[in-house]
N, C-alpha and C positions, 0 to 999 in steps of 0.2 A: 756560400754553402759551408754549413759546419766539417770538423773536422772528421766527425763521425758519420755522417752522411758521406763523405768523402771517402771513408774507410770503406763503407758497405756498401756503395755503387758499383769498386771498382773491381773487375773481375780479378780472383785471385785462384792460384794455382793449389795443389794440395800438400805441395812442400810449405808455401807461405802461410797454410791454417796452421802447417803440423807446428814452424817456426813462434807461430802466435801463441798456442796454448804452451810450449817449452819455454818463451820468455814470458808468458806470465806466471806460470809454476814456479819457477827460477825466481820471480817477484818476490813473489808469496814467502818463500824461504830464508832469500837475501835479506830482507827487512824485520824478518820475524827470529829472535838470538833463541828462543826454546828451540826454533826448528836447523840452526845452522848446520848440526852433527850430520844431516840429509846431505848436504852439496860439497865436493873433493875440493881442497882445497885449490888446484887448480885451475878450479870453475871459478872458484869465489876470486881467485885472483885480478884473472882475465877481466872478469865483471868492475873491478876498481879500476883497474888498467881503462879499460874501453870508458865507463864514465867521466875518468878523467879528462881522457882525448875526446868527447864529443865535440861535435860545433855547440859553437856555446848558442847560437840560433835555436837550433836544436831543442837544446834544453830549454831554456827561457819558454820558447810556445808550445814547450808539451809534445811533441811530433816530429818528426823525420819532415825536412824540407823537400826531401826527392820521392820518397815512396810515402809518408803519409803514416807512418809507422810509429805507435806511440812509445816515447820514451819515458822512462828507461829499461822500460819491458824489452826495447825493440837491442839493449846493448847485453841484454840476460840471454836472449837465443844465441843459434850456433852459428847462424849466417852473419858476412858482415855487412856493413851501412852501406848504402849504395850510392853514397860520394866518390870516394870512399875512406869515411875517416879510421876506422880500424881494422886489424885482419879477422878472417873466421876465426869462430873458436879455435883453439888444438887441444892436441891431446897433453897430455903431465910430458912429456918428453919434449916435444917440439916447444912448449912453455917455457919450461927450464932451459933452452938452449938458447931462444930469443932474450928470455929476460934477463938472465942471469947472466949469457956468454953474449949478450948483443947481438948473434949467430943471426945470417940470412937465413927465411924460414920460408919454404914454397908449399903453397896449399891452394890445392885445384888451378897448376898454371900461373898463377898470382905469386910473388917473392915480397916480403914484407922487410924489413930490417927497422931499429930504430934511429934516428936522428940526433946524433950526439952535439950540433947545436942548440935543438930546441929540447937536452934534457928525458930525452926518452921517448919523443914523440915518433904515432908508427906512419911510416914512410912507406908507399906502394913504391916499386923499384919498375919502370916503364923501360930500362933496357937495361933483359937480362943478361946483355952479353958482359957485362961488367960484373955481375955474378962469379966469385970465384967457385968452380966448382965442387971446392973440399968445406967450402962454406953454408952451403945448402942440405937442408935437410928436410925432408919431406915428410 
């Protein structure tokens, strides 16, 4: 079964349309330099950030391995991968606090930090109790 056939079988919810057309808008603009002055810069950030860390799976076949989700439209929306290779979007605040300060960042329950062996790469944190409290920001 194509990938595409795949995509439109599978029931999807009305968060995951509204996610489809905002990572393909976000497409549209990321690639296109007349229209970049449209997207804040810490949207365009996050979008380098996440493409860099995809699964390189991932990329190579065009698609999300788990949900089927085409890339790299699927690392322009706000939601994250559902491996899960990066965190959701944030906002310019919790951005700058991850990127810049390294800072645990918690979004919807999920704590993200980066991995200063592999360089930056973002780390889901599976026990929060190691979470310094004054480290998190939501």
């Amino acid at each position: 079964m194509s990938m595409t056939k795949k995509r439109l079988t599978k029931s999807r919810n009305l968060v995951d349309i509204w996610h489809y057309f905002l990572g393909y808008y976000r497409y549209w603009i990321f690639y296109n330099n007349k229209l970049r002055w449209m997207m804040r810069n810490h949207i365009h950030e996050q979008i380098q950030y996440r493409i860099r860390w995809m699964d390189v799976d991932c990329y190579s076949e065009g698609s999300c391995k788990l949900c089927g989700c085409a890339t790299t439209a699927l690392q322009m929306a706000n939601k994250s991968c559902d491996k899960p290779c990066y965190p959701p979007m944030m906002n310019a605040d919790q951005w700058r606090r991850f990127s810049v300060n390294q800072s645990v960042v918690c979004i919807n329950e999920q704590c993200w930090e980066q991995e200063y062996q592999q360089f930056g790469k973002p780390k889901l944190l599976n026990d929060k109790s190691k979470v310094h409290v004054t480290e998190k920001f939501y």
